[in-house]
The first five atom37 places (N, CA, C, CB, O) and aatype in JSON, in Angstrom:
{
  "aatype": [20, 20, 20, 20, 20, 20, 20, 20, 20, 20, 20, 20, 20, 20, 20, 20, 20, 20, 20, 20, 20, 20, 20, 20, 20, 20, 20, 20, 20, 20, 20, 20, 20, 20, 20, 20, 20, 20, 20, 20, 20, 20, 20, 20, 20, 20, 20, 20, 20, 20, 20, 20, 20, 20, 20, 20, 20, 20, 20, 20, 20, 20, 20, 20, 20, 20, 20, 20, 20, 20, 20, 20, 20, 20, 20, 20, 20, 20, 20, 20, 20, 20, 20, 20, 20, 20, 20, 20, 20, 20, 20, 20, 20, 20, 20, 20, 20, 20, 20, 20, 20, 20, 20, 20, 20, 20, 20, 20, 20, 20, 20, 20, 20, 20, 20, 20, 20, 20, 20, 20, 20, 20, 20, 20, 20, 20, 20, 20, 20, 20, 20, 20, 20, 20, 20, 20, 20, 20],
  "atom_mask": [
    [1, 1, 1, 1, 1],
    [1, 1, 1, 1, 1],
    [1, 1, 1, 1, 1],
    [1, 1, 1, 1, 1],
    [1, 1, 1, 1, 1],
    [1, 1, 1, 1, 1],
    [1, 1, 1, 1, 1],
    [1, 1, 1, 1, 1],
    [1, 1, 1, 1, 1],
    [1, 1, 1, 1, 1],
    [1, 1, 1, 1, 1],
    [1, 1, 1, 1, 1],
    [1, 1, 1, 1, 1],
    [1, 1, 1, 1, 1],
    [1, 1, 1, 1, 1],
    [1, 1, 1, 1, 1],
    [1, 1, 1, 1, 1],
    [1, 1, 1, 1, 1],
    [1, 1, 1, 1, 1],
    [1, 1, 1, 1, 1],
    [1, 1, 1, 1, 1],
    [1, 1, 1, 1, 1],
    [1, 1, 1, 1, 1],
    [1, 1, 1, 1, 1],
    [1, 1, 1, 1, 1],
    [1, 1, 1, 1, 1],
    [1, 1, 1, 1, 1],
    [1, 1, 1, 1, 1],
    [1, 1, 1, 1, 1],
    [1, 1, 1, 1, 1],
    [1, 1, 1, 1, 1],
    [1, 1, 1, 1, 1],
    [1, 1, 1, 1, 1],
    [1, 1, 1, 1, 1],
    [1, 1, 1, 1, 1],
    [1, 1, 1, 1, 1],
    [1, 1, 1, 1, 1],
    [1, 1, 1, 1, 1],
    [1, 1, 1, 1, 1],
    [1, 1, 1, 1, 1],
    [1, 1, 1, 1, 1],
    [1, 1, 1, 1, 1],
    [1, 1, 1, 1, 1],
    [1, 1, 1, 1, 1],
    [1, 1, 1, 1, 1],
    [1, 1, 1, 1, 1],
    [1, 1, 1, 1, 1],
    [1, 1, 1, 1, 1],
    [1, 1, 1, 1, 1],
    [1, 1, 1, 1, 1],
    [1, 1, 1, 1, 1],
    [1, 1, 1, 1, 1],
    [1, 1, 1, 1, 1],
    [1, 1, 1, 1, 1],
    [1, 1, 1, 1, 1],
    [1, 1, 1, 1, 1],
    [1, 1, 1, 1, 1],
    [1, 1, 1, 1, 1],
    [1, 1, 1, 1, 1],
    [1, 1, 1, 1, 1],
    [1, 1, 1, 1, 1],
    [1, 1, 1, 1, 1],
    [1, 1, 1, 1, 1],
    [1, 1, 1, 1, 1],
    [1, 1, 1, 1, 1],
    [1, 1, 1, 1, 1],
    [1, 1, 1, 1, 1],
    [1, 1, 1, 1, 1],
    [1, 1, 1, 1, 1],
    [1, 1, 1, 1, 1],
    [1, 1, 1, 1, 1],
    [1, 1, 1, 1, 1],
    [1, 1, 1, 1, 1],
    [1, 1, 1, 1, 1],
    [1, 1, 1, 1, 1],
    [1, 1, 1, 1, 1],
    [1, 1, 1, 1, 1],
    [1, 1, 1, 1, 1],
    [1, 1, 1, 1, 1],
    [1, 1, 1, 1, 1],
    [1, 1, 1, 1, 1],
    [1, 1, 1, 1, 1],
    [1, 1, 1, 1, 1],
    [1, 1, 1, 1, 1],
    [1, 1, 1, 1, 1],
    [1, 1, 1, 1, 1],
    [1, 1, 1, 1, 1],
    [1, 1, 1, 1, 1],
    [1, 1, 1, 1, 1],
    [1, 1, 1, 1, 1],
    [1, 1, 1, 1, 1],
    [1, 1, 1, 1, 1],
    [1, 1, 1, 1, 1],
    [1, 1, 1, 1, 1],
    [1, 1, 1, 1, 1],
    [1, 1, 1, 1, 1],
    [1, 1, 1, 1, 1],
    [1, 1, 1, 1, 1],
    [1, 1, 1, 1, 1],
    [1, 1, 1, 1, 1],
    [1, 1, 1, 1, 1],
    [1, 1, 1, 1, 1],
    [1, 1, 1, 1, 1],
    [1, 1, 1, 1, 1],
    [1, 1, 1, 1, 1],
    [1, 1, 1, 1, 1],
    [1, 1, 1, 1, 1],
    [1, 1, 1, 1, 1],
    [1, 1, 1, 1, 1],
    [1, 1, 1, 1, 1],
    [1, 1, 1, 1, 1],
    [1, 1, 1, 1, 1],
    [1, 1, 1, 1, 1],
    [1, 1, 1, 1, 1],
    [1, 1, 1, 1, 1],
    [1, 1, 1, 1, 1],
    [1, 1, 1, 1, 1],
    [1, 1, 1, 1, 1],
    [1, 1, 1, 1, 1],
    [1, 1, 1, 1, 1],
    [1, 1, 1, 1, 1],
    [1, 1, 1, 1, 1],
    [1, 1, 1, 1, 1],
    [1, 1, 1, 1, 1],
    [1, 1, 1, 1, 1],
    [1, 1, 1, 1, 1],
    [1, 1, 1, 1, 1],
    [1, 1, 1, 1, 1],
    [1, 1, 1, 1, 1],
    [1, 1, 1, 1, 1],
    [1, 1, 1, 1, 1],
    [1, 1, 1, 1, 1],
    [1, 1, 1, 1, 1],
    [1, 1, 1, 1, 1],
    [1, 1, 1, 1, 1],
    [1, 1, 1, 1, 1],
    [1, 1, 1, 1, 1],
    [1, 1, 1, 1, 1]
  ],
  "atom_positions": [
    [[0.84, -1.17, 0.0], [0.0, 0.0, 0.0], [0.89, 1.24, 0.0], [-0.96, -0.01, 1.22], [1.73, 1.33, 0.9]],
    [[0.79, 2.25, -0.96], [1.42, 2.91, -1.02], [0.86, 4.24, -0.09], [1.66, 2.88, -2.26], [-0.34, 4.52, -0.13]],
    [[1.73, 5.0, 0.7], [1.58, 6.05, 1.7], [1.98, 7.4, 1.78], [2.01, 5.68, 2.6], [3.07, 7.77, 2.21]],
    [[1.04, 8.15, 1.33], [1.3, 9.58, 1.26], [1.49, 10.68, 2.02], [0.67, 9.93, 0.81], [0.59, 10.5, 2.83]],
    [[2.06, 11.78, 2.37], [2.08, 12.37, 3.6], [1.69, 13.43, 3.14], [3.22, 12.4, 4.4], [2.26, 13.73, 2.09]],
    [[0.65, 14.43, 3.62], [-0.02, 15.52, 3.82], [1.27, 16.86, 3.76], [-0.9, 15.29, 5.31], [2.35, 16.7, 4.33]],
    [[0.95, 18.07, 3.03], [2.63, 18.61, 2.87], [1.83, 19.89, 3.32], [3.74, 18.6, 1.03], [2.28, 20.77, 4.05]],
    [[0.44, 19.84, 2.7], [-0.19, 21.32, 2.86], [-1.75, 21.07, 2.49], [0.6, 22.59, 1.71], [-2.0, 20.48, 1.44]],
    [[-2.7, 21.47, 3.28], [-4.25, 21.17, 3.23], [-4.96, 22.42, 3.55], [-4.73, 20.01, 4.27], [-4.83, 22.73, 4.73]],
    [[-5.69, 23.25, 2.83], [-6.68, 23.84, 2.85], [-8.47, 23.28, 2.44], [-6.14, 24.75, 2.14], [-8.75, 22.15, 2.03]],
    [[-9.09, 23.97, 2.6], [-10.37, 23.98, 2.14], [-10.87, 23.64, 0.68], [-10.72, 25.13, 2.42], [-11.99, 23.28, 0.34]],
    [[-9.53, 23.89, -0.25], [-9.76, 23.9, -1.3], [-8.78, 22.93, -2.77], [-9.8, 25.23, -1.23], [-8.93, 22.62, -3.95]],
    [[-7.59, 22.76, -1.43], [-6.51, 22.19, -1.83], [-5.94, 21.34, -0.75], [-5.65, 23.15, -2.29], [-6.0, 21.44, 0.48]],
    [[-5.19, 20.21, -1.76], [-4.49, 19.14, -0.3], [-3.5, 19.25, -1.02], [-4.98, 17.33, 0.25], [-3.74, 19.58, -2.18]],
    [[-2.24, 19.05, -0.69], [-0.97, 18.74, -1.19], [-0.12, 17.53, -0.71], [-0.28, 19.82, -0.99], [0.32, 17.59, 0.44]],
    [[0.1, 16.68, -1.3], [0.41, 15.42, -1.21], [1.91, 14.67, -1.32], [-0.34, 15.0, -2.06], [1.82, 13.89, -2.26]],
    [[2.97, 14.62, -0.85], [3.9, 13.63, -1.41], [4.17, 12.54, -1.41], [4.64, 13.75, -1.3], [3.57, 12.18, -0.39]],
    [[4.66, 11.64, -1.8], [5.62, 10.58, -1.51], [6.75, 10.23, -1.61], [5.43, 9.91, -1.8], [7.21, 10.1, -2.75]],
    [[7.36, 10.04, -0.75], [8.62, 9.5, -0.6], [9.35, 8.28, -1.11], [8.67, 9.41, 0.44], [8.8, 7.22, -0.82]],
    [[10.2, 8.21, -1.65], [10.89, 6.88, -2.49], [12.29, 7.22, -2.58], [10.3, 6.58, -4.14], [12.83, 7.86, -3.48]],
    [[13.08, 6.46, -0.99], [14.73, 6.89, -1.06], [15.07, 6.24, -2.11], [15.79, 6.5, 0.19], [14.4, 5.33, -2.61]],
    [[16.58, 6.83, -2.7], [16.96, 6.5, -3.5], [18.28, 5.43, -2.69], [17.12, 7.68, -4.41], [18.98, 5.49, -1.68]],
    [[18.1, 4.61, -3.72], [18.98, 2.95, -3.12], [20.25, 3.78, -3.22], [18.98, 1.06, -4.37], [20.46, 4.13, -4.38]],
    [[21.14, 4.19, -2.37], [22.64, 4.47, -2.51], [23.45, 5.33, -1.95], [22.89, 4.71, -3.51], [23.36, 6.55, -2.12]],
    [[24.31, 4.76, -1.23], [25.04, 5.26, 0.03], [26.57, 5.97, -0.62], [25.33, 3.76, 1.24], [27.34, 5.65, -1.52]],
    [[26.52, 7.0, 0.31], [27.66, 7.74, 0.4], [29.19, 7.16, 0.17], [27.56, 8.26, 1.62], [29.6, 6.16, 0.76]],
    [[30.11, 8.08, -0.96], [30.86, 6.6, -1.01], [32.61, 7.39, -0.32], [30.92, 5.7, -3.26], [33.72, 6.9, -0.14]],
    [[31.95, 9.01, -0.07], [32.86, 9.46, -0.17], [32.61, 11.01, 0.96], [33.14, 9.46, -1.72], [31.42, 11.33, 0.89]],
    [[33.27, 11.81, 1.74], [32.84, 13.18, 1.95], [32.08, 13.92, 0.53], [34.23, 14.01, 2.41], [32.31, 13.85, -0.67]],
    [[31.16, 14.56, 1.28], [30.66, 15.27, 0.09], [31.11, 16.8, 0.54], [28.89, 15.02, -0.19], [31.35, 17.13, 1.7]],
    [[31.15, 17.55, -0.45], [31.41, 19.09, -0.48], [30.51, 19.5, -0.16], [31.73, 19.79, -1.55], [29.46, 18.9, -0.42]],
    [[30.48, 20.95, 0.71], [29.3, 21.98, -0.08], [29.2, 22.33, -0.46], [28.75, 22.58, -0.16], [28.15, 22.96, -0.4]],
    [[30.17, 22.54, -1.55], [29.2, 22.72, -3.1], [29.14, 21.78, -3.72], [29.6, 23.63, -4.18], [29.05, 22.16, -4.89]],
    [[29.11, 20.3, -3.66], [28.58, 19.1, -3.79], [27.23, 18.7, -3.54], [29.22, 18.46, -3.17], [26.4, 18.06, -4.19]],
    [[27.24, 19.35, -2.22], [25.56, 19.23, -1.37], [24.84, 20.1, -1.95], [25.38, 19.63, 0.32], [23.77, 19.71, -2.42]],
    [[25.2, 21.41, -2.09], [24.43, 22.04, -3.18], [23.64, 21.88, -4.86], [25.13, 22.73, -3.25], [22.51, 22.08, -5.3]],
    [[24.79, 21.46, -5.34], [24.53, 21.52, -7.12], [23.61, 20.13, -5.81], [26.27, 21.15, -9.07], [22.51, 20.47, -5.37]],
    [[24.1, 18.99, -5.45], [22.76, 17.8, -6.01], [21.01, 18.64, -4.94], [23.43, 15.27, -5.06], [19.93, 18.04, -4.95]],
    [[21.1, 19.25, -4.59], [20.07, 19.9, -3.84], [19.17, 20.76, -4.95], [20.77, 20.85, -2.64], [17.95, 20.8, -5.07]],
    [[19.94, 21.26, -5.5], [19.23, 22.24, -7.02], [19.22, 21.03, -7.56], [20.22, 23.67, -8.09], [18.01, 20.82, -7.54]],
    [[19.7, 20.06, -8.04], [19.18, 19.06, -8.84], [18.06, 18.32, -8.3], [20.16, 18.21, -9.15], [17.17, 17.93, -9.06]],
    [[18.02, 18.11, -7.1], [16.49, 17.86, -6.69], [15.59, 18.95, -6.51], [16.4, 17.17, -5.46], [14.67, 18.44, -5.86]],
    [[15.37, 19.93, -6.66], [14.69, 20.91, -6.62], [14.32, 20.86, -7.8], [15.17, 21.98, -6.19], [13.15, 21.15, -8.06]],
    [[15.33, 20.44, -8.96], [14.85, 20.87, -10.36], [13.94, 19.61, -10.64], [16.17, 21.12, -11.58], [12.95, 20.04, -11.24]],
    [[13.88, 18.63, -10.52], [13.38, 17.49, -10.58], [11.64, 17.46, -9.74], [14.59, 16.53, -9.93], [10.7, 16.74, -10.06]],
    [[11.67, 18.4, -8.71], [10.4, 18.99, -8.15], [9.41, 19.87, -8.97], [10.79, 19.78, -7.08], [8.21, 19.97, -8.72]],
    [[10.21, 20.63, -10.22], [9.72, 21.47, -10.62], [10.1, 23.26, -10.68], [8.85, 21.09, -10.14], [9.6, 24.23, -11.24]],
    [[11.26, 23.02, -9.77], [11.68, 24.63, -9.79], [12.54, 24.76, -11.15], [12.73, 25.17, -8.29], [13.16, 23.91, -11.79]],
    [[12.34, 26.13, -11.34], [13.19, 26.7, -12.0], [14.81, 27.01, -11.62], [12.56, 27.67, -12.21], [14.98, 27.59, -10.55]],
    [[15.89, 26.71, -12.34], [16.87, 27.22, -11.71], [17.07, 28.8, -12.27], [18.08, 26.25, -11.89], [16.87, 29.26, -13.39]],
    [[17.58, 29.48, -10.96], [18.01, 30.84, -12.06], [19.52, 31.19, -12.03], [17.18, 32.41, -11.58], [20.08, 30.55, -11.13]],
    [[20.29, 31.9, -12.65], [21.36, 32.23, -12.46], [21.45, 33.88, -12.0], [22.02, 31.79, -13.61], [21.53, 34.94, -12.62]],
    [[21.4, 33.56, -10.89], [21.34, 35.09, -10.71], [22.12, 35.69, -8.97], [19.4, 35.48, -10.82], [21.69, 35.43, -7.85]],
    [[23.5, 36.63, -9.41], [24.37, 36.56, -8.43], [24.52, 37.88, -8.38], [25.54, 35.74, -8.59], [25.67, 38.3, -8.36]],
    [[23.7, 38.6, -8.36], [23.71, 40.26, -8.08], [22.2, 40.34, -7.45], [23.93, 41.42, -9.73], [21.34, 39.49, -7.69]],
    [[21.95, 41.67, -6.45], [20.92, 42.0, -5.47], [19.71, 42.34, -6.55], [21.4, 43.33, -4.35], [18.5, 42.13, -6.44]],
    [[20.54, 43.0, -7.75], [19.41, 44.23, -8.67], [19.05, 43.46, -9.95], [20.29, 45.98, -9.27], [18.44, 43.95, -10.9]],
    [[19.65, 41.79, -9.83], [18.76, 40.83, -10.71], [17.71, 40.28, -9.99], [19.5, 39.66, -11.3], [16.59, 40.01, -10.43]],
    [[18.16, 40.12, -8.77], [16.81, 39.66, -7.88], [15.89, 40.23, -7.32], [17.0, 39.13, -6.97], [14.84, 39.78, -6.85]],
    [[16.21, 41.04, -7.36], [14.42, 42.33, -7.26], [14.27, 42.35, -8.67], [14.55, 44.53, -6.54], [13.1, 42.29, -9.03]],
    [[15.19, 42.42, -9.65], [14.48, 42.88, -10.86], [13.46, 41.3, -11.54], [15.93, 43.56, -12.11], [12.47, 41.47, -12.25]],
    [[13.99, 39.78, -11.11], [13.5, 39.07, -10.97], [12.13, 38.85, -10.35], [14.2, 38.72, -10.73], [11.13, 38.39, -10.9]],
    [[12.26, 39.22, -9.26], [10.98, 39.79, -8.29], [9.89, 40.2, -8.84], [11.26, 40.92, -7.49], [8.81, 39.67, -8.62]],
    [[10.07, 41.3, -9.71], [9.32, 42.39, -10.09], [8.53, 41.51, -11.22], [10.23, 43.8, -10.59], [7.33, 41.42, -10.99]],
    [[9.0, 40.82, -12.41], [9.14, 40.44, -13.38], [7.76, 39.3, -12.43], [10.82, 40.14, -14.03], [6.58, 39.59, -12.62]],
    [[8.04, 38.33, -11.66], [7.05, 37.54, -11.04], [5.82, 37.72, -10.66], [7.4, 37.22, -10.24], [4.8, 37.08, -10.91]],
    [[6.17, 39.46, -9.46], [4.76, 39.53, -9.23], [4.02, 40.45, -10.44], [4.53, 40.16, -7.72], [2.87, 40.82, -10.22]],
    [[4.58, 40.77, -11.55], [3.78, 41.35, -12.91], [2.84, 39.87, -13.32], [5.14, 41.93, -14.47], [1.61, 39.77, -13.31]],
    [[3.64, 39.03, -13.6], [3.69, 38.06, -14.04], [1.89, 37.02, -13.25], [5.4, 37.64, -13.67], [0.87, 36.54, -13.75]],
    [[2.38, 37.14, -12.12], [1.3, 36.65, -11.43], [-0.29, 37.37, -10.91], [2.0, 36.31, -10.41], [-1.3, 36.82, -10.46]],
    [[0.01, 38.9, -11.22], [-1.3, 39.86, -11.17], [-1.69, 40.23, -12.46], [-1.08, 41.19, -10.38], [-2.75, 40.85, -12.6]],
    [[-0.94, 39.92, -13.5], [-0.95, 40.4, -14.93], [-0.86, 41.55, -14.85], [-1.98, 40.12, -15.75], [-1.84, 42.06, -15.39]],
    [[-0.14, 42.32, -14.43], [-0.04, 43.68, -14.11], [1.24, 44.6, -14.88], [0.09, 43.67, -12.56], [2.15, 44.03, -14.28]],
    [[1.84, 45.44, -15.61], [2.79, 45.71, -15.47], [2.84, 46.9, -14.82], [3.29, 45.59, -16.39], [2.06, 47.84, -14.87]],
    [[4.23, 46.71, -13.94], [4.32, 48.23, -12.99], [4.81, 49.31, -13.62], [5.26, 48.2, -11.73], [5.75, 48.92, -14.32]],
    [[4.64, 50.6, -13.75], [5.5, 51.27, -14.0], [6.76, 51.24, -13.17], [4.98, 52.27, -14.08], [6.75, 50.35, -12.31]],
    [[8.03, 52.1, -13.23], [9.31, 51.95, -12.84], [8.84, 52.79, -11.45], [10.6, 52.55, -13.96], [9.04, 52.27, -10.35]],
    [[8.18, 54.16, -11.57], [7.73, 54.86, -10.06], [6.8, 53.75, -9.09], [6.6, 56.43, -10.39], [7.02, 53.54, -7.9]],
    [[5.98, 53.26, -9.71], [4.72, 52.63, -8.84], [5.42, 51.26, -8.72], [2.97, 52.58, -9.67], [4.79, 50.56, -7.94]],
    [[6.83, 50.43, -9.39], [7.65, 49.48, -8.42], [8.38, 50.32, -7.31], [8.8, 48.6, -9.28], [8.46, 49.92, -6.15]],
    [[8.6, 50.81, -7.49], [9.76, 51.39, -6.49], [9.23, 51.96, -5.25], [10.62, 52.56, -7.16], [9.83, 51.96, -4.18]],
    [[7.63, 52.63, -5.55], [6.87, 52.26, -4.23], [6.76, 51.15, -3.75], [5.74, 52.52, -4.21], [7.34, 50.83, -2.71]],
    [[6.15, 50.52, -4.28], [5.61, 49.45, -4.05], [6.62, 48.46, -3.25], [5.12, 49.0, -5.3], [6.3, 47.79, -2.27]],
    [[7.93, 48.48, -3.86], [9.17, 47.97, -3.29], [9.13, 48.34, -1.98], [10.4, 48.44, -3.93], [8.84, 47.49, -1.14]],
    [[9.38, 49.48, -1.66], [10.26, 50.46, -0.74], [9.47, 50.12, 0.36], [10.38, 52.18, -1.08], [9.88, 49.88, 1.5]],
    [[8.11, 50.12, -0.08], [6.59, 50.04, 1.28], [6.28, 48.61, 1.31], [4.77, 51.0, 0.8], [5.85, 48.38, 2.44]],
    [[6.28, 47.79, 0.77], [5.93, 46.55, 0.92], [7.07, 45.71, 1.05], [5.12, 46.18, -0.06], [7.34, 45.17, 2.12]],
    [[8.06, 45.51, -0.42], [9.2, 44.15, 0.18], [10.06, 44.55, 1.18], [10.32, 43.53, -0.96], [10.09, 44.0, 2.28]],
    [[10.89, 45.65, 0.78], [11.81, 45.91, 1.28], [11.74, 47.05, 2.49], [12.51, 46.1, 0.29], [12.83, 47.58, 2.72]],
    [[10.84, 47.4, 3.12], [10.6, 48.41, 3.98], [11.71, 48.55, 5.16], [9.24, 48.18, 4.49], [11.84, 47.62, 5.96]],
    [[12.52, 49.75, 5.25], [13.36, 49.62, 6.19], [12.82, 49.55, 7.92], [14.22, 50.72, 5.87], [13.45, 49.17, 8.9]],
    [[11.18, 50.19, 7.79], [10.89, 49.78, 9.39], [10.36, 48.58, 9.6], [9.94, 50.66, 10.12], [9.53, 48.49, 10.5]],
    [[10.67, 47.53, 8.89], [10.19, 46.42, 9.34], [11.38, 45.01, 9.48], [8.99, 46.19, 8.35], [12.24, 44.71, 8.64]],
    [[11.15, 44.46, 10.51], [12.11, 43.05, 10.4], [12.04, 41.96, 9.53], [12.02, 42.34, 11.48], [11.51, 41.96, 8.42]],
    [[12.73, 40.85, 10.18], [12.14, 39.79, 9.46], [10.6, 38.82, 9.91], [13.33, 38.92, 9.43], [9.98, 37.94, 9.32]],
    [[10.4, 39.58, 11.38], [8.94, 38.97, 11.66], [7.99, 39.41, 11.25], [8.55, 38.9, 12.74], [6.97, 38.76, 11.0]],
    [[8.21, 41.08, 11.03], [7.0, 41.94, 10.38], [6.85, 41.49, 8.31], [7.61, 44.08, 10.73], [5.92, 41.59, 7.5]],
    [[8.11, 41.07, 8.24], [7.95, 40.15, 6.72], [7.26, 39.21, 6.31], [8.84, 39.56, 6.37], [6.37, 39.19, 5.46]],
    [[7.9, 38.05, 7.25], [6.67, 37.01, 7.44], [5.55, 37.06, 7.93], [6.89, 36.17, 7.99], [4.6, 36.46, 7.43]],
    [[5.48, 37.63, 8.79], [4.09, 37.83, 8.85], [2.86, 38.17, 7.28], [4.16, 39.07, 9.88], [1.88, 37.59, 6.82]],
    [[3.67, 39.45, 6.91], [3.35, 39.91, 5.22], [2.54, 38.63, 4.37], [5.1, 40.23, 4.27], [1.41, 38.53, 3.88]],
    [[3.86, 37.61, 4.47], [3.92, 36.85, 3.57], [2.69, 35.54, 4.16], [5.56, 36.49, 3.33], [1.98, 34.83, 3.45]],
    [[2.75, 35.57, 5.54], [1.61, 34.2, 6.29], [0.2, 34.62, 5.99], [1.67, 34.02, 8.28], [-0.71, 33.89, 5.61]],
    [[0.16, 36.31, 6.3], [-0.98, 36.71, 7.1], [-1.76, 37.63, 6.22], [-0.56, 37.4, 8.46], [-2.97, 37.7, 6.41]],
    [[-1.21, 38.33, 5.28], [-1.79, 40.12, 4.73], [-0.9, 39.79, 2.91], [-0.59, 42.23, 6.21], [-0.42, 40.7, 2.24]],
    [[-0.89, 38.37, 2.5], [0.1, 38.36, 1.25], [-0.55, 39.07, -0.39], [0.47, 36.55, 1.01], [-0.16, 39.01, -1.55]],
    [[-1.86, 39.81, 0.39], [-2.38, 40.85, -0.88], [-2.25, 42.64, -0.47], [-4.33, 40.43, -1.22], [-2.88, 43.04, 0.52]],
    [[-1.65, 43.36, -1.06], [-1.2, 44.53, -0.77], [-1.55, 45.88, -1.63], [0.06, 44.3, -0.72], [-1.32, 45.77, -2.84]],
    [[-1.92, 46.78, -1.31], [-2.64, 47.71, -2.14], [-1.68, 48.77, -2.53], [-3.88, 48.3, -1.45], [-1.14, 49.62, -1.82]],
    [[-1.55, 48.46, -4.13], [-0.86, 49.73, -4.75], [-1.57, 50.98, -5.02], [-0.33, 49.39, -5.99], [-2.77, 51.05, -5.31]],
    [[-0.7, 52.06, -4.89], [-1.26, 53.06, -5.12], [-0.73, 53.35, -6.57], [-1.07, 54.02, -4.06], [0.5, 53.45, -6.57]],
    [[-1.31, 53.52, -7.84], [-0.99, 53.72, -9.04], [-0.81, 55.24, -9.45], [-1.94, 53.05, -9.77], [-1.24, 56.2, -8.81]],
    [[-0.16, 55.27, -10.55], [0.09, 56.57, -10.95], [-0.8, 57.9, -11.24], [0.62, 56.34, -11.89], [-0.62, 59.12, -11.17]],
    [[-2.06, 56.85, -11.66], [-2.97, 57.78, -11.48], [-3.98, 58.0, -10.69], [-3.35, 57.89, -12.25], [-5.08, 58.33, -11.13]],
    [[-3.71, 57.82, -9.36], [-4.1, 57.75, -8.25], [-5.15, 56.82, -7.91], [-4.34, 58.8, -7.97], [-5.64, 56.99, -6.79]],
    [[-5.73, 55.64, -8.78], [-6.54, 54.74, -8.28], [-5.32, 53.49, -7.8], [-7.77, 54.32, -9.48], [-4.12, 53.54, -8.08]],
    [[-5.98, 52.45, -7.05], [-5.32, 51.68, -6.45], [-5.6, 49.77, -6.73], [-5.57, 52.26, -5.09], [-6.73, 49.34, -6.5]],
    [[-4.77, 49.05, -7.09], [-4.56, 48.02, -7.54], [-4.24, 46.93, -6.32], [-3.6, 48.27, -8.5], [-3.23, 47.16, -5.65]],
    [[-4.93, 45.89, -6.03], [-4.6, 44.99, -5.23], [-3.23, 44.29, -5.94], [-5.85, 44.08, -4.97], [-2.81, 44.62, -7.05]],
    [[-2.78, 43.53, -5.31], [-1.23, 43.26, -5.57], [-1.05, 42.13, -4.98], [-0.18, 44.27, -5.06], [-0.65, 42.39, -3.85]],
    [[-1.16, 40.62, -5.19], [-1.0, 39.59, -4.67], [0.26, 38.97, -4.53], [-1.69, 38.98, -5.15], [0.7, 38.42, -5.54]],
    [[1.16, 38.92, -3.13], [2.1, 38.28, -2.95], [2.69, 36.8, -3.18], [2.07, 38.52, -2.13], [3.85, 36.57, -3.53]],
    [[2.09, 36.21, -3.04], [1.83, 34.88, -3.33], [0.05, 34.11, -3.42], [2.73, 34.24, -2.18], [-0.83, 34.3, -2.57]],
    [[-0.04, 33.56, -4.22], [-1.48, 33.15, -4.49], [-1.75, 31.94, -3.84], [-1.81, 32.99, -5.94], [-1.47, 30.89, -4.43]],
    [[-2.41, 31.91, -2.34], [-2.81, 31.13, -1.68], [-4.16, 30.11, -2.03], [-2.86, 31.84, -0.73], [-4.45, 28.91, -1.99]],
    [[-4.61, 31.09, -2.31], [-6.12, 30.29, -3.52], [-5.76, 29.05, -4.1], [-6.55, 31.27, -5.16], [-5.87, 27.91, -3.65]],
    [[-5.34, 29.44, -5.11], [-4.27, 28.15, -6.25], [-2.68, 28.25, -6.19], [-4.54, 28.47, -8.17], [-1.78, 28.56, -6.96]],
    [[-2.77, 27.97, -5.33], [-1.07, 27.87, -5.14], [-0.45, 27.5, -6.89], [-0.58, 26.23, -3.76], [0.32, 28.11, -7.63]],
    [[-1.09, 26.43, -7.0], [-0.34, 25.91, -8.98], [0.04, 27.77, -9.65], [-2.46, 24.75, -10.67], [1.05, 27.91, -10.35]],
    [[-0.68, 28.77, -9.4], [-0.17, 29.56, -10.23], [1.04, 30.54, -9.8], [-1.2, 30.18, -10.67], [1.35, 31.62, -10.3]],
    [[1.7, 29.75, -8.55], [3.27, 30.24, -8.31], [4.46, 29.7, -8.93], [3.62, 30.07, -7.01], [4.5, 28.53, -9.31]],
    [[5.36, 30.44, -9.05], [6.46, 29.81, -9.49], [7.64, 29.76, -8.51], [6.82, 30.42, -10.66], [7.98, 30.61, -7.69]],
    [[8.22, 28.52, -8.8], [9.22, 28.0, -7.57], [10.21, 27.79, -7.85], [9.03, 26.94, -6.9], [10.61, 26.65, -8.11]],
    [[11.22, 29.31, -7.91], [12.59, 29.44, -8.78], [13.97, 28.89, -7.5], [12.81, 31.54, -9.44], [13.81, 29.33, -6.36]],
    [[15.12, 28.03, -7.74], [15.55, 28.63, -7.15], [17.22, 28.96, -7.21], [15.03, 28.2, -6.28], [17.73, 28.25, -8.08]],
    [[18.13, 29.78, -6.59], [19.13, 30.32, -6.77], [20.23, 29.39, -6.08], [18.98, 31.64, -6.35], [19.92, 28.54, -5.25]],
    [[21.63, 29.65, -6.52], [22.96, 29.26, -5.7], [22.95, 30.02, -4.25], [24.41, 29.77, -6.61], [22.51, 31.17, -4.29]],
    [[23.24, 29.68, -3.35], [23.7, 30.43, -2.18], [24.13, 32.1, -2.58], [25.04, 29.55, -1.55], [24.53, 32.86, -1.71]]
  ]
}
């Protein structure tokens, strides 16, 4: 009988895995950057994207590119840079007032250029399927 373990369950969604080690033992120290590349190789095998990206101002500009991507929205360059400054990156907030963002409040109201205002979804809890799950080198 095969046995699945519960990863994530809402009202609307269950998320499911299974597990199947792979037959084969260590034959040698591994690196860390050994442990790495095979870690992105299982990640990629999950479904993430790998990205190559080793500068701060590809990864906000990455960022940006996602949540357009996921509100169908495009920002202008002023109404990201709000939007940045007050929502991702806000200097009065920590990393609890972040997560929280991201657990609790992950839809956020832009104020647009021409002064009406655009909801702004951080991550899409609804249908999770319409996130994307990129991920980077250390």
């Amino acid at each position: 009988m095969t046995y699945f373990n519960i990863v994530a369950a809402t009202t609307e969604n269950t998320v499911v895995t299974e597990y199947i080690p792979e037959q084969r033992t260590a034959e040698a120290y591994q690196s860390e950057a050994d442990l790495e590349r095979e870690f992105i190789r299982r990640l990629g095998e999950l479904g993430y994207e790998y990205l190559t990206i080793h500068k701060e101002d590809d990864l906000v500009a990455n960022l940006r590119t996602q949540l357009e991507k996921l509100n169908n929205y495009a920002f202008s360059d002023s109404e990201w840079k709000r939007f940045f400054t007050e929502y991702i990156a806000n200097a009065n907030e920590g990393i609890v007032e972040k997560t929280k963002t991201i657990q609790e409040d992950s839809v956020k109201n832009l104020k647009r250029d021409d002064g009406t205002t655009k909801n702004i979804t951080l991550i899409d809890k609804k249908n999770i399927h319409n996130n994307c799950l990129q991920v980077i080198n250390q």
